[in-house]
DRENKOL-572591 format. One record per residue (C-alpha): residue in three letters; chain; residue number from 1; x, z, y. Coordinates in steps of 0.25 Angstrom, whole numbers. Layout:
<recs>
> type | mol | seq | x | z | y
> Ala | A | NUM | X | Z | Y
...
</recs>
This chain:
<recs>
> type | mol | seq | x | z | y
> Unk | A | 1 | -71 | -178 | -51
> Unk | A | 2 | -68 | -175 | -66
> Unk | A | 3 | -66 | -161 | -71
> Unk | A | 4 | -52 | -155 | -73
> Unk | A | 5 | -49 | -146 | -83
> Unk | A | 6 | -38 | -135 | -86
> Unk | A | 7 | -33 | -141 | -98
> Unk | A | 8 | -18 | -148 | -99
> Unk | A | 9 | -17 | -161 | -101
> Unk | A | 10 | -10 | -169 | -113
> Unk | A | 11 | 5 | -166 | -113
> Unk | A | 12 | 16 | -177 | -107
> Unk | A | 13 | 26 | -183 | -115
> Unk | A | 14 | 36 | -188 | -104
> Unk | A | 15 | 47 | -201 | -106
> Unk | A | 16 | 56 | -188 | -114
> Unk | A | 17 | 47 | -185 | -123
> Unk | A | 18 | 42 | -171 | -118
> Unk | A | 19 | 29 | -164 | -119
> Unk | A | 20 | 24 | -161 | -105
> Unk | A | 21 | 15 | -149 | -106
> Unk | A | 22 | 5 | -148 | -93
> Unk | A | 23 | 7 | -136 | -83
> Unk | A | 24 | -1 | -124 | -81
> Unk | A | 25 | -10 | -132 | -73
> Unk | A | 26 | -9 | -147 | -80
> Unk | A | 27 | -24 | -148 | -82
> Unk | A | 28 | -30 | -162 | -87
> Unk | A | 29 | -25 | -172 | -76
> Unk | A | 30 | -36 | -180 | -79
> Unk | A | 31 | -47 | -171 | -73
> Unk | A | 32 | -38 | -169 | -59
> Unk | A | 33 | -48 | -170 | -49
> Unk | A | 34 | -49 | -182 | -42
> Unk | A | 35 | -44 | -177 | -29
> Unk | A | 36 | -32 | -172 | -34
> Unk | A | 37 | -26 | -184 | -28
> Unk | A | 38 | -33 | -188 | -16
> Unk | A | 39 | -36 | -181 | -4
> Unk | A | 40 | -35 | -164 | -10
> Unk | A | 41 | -28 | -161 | -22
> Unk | A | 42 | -12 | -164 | -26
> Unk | A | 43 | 0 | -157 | -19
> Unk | A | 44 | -9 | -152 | -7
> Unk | A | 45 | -17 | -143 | -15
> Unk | A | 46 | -6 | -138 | -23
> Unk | A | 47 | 1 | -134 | -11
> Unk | A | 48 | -11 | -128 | -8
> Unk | A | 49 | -13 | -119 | -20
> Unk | A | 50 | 3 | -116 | -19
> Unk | A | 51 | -1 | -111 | -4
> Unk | A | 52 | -11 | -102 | -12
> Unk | A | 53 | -1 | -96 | -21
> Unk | A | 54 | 8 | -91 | -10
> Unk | A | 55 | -3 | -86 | -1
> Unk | A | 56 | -6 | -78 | -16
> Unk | A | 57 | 7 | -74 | -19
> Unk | A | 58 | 11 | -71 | -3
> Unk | A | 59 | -1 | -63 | -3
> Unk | A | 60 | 3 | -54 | -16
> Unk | A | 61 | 16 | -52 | -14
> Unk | A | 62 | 15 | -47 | 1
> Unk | A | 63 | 14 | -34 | 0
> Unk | A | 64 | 26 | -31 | -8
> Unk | A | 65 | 37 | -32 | 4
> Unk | A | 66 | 26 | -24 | 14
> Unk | A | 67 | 21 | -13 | 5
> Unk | A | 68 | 28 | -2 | 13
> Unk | A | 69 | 20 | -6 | 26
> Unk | A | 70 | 7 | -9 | 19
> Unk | A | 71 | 8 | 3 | 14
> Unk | A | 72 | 13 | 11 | 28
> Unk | A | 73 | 0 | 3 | 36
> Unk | A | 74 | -9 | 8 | 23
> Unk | A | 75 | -5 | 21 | 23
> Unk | A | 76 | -2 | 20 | 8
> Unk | A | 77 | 12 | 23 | -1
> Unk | A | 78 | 20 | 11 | -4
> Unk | A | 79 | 16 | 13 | -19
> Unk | A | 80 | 1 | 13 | -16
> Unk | A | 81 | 6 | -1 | -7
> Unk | A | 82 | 10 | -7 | -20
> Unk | A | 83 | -4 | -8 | -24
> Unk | A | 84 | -5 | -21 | -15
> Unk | A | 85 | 4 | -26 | -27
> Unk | A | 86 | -2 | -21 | -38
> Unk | A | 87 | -17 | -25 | -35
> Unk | A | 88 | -17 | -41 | -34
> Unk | A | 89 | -8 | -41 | -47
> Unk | A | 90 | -17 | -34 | -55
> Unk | A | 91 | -28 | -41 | -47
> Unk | A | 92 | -21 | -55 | -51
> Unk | A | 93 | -18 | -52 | -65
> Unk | A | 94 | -34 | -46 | -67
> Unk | A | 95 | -39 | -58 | -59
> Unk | A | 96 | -32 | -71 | -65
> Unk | A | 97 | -40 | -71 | -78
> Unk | A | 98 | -54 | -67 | -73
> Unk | A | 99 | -54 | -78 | -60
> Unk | A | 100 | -49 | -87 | -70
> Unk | A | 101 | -62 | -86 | -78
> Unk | A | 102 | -70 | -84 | -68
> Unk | A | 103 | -67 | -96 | -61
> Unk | A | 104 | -65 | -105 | -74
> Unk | A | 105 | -77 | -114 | -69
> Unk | A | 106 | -73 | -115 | -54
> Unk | A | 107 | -64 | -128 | -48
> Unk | A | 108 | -51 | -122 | -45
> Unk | A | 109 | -52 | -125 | -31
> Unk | A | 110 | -63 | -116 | -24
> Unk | A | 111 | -56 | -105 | -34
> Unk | A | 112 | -42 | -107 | -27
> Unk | A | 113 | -49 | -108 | -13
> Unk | A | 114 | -57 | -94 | -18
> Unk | A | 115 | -43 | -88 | -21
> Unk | A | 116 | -34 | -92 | -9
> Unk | A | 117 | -48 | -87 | -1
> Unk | A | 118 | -46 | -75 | -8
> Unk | A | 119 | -31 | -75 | -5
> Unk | A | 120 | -33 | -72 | 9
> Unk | A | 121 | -45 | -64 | 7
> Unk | A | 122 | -35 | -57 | 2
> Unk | A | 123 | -24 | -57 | 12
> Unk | A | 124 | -33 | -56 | 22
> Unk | A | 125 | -39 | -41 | 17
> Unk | A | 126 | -25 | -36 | 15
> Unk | A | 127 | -21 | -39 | 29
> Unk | A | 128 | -33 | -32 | 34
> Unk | A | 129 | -35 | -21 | 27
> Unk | A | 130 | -37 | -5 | 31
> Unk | A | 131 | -33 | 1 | 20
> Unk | A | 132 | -27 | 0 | 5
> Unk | A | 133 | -40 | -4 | -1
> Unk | A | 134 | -41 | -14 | 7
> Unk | A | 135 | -28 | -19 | 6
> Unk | A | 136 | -28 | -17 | -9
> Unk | A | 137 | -43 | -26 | -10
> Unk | A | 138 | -35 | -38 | -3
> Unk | A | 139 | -25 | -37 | -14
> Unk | A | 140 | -35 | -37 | -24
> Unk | A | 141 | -42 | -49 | -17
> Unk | A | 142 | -27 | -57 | -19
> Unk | A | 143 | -25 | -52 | -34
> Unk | A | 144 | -38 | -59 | -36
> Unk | A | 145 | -33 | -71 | -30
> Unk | A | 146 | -19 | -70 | -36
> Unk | A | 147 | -26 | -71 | -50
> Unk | A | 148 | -35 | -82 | -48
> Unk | A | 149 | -25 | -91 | -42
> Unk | A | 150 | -13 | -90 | -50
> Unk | A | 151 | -23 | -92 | -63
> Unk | A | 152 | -31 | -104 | -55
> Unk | A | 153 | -22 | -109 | -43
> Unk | A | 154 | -10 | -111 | -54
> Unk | A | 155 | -20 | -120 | -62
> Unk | A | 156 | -25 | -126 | -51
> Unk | A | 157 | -13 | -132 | -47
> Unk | A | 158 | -8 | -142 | -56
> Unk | A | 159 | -20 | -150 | -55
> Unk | A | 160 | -20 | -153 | -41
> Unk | A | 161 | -6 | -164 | -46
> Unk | A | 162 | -3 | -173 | -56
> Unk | A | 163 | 1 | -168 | -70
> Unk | A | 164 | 17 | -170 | -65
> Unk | A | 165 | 15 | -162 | -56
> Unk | A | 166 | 9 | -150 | -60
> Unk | A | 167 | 21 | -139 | -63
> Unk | A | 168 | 26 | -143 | -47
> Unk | A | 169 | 13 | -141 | -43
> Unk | A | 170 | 9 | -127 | -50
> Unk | A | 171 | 24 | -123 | -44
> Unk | A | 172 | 21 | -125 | -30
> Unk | A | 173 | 10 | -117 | -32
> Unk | A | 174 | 16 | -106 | -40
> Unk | A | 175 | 28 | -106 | -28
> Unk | A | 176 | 18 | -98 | -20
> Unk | A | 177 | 23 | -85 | -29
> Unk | A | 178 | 38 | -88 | -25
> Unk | A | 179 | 35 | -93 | -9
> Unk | A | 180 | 25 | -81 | -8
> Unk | A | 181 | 36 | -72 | -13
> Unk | A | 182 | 47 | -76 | -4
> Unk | A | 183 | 37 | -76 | 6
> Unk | A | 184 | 30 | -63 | 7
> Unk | A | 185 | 43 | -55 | 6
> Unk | A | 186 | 46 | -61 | 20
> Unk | A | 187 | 31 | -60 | 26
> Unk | A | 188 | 31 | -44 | 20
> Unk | A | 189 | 45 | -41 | 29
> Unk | A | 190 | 38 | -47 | 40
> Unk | A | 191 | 26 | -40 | 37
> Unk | A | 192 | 34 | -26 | 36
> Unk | A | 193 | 41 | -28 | 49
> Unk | A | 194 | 28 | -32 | 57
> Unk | A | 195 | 25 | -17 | 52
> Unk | A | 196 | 37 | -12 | 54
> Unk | A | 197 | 35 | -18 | 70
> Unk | A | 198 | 22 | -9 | 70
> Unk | A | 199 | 13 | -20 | 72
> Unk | A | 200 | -2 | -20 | 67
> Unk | A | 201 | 1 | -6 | 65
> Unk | A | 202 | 11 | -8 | 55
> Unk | A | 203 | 2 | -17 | 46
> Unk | A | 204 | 12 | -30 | 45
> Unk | A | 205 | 10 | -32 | 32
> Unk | A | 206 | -5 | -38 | 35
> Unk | A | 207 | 1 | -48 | 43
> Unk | A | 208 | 7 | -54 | 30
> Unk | A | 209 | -5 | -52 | 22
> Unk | A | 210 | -12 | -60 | 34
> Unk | A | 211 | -2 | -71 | 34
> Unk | A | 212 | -2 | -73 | 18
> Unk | A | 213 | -19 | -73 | 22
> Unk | A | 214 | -17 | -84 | 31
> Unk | A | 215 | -7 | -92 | 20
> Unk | A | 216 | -18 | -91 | 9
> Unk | A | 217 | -27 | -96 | 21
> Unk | A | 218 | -19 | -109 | 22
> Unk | A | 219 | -21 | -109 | 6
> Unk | A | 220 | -33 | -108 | 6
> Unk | A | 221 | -34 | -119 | 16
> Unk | A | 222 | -27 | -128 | 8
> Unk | A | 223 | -32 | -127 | -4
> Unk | A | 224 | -47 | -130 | 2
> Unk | A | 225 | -41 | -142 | 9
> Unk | A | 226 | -33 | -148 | -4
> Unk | A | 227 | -39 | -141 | -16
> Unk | A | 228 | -45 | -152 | -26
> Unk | A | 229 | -57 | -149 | -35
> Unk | A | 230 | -51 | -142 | -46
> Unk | A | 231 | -62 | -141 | -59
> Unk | A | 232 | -61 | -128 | -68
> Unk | A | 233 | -62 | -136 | -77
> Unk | A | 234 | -58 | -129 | -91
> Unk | A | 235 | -65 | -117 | -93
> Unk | A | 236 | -56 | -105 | -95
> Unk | A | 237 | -64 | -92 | -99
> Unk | A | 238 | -60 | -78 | -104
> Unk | A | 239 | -57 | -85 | -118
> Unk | A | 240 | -48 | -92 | -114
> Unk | A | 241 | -40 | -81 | -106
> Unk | A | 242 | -40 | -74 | -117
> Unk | A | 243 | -34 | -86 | -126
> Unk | A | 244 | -21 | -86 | -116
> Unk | A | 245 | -14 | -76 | -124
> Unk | A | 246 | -18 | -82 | -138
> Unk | A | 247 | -9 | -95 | -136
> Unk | A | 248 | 7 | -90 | -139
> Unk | A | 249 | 11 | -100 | -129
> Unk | A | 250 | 3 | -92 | -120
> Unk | A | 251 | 7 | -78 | -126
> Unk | A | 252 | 21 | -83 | -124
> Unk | A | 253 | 19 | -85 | -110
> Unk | A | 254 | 12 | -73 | -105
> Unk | A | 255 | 21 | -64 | -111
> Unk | A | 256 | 31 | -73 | -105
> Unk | A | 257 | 23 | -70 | -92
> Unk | A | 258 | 23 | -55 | -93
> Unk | A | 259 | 37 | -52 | -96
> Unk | A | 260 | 44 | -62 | -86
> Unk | A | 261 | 34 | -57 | -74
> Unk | A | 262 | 36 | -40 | -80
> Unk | A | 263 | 50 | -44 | -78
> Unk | A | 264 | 52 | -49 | -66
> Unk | A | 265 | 43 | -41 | -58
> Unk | A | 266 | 50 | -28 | -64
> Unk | A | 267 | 64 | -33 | -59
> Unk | A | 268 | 59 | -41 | -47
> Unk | A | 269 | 51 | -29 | -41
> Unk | A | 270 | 64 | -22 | -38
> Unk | A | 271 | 73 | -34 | -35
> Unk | A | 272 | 76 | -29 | -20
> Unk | A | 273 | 77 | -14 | -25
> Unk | A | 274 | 87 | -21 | -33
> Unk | A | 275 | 94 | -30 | -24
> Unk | A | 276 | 96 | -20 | -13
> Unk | A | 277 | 100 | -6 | -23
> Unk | A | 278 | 106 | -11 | -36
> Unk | A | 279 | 111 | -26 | -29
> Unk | A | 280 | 113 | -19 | -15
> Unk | A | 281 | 109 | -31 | -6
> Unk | A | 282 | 104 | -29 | 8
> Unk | A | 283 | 90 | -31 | 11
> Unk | A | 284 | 94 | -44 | 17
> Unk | A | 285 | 100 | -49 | 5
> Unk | A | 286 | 89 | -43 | -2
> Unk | A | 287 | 77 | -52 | 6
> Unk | A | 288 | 87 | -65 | 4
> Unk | A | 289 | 88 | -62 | -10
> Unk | A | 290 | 72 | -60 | -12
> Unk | A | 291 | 70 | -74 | -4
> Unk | A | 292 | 81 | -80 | -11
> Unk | A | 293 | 73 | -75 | -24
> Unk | A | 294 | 59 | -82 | -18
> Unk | A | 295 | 64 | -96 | -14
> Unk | A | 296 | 71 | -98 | -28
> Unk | A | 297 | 59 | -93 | -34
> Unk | A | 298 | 52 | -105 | -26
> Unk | A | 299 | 63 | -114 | -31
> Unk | A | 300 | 61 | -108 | -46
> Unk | A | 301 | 46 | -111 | -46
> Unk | A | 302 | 46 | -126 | -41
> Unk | A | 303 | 59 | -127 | -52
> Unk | A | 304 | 49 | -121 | -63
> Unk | A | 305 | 39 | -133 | -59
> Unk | A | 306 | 51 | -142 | -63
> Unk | A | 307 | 55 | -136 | -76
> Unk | A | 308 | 42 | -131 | -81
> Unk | A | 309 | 39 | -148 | -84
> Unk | A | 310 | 52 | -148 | -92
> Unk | A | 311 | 46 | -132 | -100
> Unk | A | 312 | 38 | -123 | -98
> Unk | A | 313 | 43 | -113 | -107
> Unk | A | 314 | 58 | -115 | -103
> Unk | A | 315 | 55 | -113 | -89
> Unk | A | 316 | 47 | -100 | -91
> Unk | A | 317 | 58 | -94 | -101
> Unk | A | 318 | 70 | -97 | -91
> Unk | A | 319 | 64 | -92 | -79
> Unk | A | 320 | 62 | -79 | -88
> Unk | A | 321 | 76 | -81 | -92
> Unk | A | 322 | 82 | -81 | -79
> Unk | A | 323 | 72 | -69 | -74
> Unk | A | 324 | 79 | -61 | -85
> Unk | A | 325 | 91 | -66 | -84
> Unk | A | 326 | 91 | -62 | -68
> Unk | A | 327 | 85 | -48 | -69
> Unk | A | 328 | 95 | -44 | -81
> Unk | A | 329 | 107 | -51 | -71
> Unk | A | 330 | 103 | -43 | -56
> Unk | A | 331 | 107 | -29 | -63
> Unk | A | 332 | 120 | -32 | -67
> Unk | A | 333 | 124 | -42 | -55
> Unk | A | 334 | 119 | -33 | -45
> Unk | A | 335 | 133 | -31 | -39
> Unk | A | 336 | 137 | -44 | -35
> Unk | A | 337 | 126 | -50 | -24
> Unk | A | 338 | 128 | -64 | -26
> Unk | A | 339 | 123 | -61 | -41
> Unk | A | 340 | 111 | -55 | -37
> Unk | A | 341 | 107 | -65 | -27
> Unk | A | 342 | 110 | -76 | -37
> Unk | A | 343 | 102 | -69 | -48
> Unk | A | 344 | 89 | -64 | -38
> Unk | A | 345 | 88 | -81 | -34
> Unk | A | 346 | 88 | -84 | -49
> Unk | A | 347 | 78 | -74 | -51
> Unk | A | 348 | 69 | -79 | -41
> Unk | A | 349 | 71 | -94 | -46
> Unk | A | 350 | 67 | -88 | -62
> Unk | A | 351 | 55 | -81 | -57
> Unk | A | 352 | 49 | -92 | -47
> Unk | A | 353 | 49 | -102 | -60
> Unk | A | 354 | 42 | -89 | -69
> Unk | A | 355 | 27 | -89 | -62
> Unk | A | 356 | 26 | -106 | -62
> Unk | A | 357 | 31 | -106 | -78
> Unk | A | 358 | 23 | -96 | -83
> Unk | A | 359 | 10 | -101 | -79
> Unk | A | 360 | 13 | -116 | -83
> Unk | A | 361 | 19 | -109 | -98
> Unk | A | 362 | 5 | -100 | -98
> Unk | A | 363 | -4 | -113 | -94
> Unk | A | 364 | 3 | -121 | -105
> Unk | A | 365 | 1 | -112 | -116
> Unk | A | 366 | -14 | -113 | -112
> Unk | A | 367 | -17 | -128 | -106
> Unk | A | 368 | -31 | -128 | -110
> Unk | A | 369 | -33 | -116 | -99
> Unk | A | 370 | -22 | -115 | -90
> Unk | A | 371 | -30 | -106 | -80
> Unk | A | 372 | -31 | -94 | -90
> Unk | A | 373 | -17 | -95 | -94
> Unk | A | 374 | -14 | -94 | -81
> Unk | A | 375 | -25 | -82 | -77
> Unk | A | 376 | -17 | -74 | -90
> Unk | A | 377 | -4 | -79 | -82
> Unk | A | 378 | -7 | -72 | -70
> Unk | A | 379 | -13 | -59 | -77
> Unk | A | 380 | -1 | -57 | -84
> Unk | A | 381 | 8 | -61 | -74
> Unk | A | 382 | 1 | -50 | -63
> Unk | A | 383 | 1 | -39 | -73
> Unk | A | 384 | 17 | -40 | -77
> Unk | A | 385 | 21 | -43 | -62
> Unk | A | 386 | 14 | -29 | -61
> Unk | A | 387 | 19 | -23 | -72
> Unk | A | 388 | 33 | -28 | -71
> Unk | A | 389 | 35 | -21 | -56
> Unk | A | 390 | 29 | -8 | -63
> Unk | A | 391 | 39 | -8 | -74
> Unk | A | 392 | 50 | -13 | -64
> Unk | A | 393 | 48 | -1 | -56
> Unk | A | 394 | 48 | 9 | -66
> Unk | A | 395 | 61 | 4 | -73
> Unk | A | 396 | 68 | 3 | -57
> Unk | A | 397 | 63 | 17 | -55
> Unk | A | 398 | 69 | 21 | -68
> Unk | A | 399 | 81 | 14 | -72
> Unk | A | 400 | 82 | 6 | -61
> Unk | A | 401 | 82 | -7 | -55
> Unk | A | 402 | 93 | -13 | -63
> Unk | A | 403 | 83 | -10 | -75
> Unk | A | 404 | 71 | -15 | -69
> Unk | A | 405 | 79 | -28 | -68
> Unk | A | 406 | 81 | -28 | -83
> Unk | A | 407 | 69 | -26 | -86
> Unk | A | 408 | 62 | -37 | -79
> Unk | A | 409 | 75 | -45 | -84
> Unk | A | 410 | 71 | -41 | -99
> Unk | A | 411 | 56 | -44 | -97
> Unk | A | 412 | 60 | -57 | -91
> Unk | A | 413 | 68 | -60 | -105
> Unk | A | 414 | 58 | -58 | -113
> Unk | A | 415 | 49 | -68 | -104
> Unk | A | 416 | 59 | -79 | -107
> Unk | A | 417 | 56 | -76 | -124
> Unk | A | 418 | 42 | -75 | -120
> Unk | A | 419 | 46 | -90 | -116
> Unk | A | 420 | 52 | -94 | -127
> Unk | A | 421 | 42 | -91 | -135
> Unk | A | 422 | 31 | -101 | -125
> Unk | A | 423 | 41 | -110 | -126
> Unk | A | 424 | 42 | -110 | -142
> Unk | A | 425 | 26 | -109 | -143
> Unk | A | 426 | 24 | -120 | -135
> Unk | A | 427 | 34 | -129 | -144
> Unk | A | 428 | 27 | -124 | -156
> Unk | A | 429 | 14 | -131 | -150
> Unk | A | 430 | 21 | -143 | -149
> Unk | A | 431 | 21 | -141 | -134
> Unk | A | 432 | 36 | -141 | -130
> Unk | A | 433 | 38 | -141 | -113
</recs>
């Protein structure tokens, strides 16, 4: 079985005439391991990682719709609660670039089956716990995993299908953040009403965080059943971390990262705040609206995997584009219902194609070490999702809402220069999308 490495392979020049620039996980093709196509390997073992994803992104996001009642069964204030959220974030962003280095020499496959492991761990601890602390450790557990997978599991990907396919198969996987969204806002209720039922001592919420254990379970059964050998290959050290923010391509794009991702997270943490006070939507409408905002997120990812072939900058600068375009909009059109619900869809559409292109523009500004690209990607994706809620709630609880909006919506417009300018490096290379 020959050794794979991390580097792209040479460009394609279809029947038009276009450069084809490889994905964020186009390695050399011509080290794919020999089982890729037999027995393990191939769509299988990408749905398997994409079963990881969710169970990942499940897992993190739960908390936010049951923090009242983890909070009640803890004996804990709401804000103290929040911590659950707070903890993997940091967790993720601290530990993407220091697992990606420490497992440079590892095959990608034990470290994927170590991480959705970890994922229940994780799940596990949470559901079981006595007290905070414990609770807290459990998150900690998934931040670590959260790291490690989005700067591997991303990578890893791509590799398991012929090059054609590589941007569909790195957007099943990256679905997970839009399914697990829609799905956890639905497990959380269930979870809050079981607690609200009195049952297991008002403690529902460890019900869900069992049932995302049992879903990283299935992953983890998966992956040992499909997985391929996956060489490290390439060795990616502290250097070449360090040399991600030296490239302008890749300048370009974290700084694209950091804004679209402050943005958005400091108009969407208060979306139903908005929809039900400024919008004045029921809680009904306000529940359709969020799914409404999941499922076109699902359809915005997979659409990102078709346009992202055609370019990559393009697609990153209009999904920022239309993130600005729909925060600045929901202010103004709060009064007219229909508006909103148009606008909110849209919004979930932009965003679910943001995660999927920004990695692929980050890889391709560094294709001989897409891994640490994509270790800085989640570092700073983590610390601005952090960030971005901290300054949302600070502009809410002064100026409002409507502000808060404007904000992300002028955060978001600067991502798509930040955009323009990848797109203009990459054709001063030589290297048009």
């Amino acid at each position: 079985m020959s050794d794979e490495t991390t580097t792209y392979g040479p460009r394609r020049t279809d029947a038009g005439g276009r450069t084809a620039v490889p994905g964020p996980a186009d390695a050399s093709r011509a080290g794919r391991p020999a089982s890729a196509g037999g027995r393990r390997g191939g769509w299988p073992a990408v749905a398997a990682v994409a079963l990881g994803s969710l169970a990942l992104v499940l897992s993190e996001l739960l908390p936010v719709g049951a923090l009242p009642a983890v909070a009640a069964d803890l004996g804990v204030s709401t804000g103290t609660a929040g911590l659950l959220v707070v903890v993997p974030g940091l967790a993720a962003a601290a530990a993407a670039p220091v697992l990606t280095v420490a497992s440079r020499r590892f095959d990608r496959r034990p470290v994927l089956w170590t991480l959705a492991a970890l994922t229940v761990v994780a799940d596990g601890v949470c559901a079981l716990a006595p007290n905070l602390a414990a609770v807290l450790a459990g998150r900690l557990l998934l931040g670590l995993a959260l790291g490690g997978f989005w700067a591997v599991g991303a990578a890893a990907a791509g590799r398991l299908v012929p090059p054609a396919a590589v941007h569909r198969a790195s957007s099943l996987v990256t679905a997970g953040i839009s399914v697990g969204t829609v799905a956890s806002l639905p497990l959380a209720a269930l979870a809050a009403r079981t607690g609200s039922a009195g049952s297991a001592g008002g403690a529902g919420w460890r019900v869900a965080f069992a049932a995302a254990g049992v879903l990283g379970l299935l992953a983890l059964g998966a992956q040992l059943r499909f997985l391929p050998r996956l060489p490290a290959g390439s060795v990616a050290g502290v250097r070449a971390l360090l040399d991600v923010p030296r490239r302008p391509a890749a300048r370009a794009g974290l700084l694209a990262t950091c804004l679209v991702f402050l943005g958005h997270f400091a108009a969407y943490t208060y979306i139903a705040p908005y929809l039900q006070r400024n919008a004045h939507l029921g809680a009904g409408a306000v529940a359709g609206l969020l799914l409404a905002y999941g499922v076109a997120g699902i359809a915005g990812n997979f659409l990102a995997g078709l346009t992202l072939a055609l370019t990559v900058p393009g697609t990153v600068c209009g999904a920022a584009a239309a993130l600005a375009a729909v925060a600045g909009a929901l202010p103004l059109c709060a009064g007219s219902p229909v508006l909103v619900a148009v606008l909110v869809t849209v919004w979930g559409a932009a965003f679910g194609a943001v995660p999927l292109s920004l990695q692929t523009a980050l890889a391709g500004a560094v294709p001989e070490a897409p891994e640490s690209a994509l270790a800085v990607f989640v570092t700073a994706v983590q610390l601005s999702l952090a960030a971005g809620s901290l300054l949302g709630g600070l502009v809410a609880d002064g100026p409002g809402i409507p502000a808060a909006m404007a904000a992300g919506a002028a955060l978001a417009g600067s991502a798509a220069v930040a955009a323009a300018v990848l797109l203009r490096a990459r054709r001063v290379r030589g290297s048009a999308v």
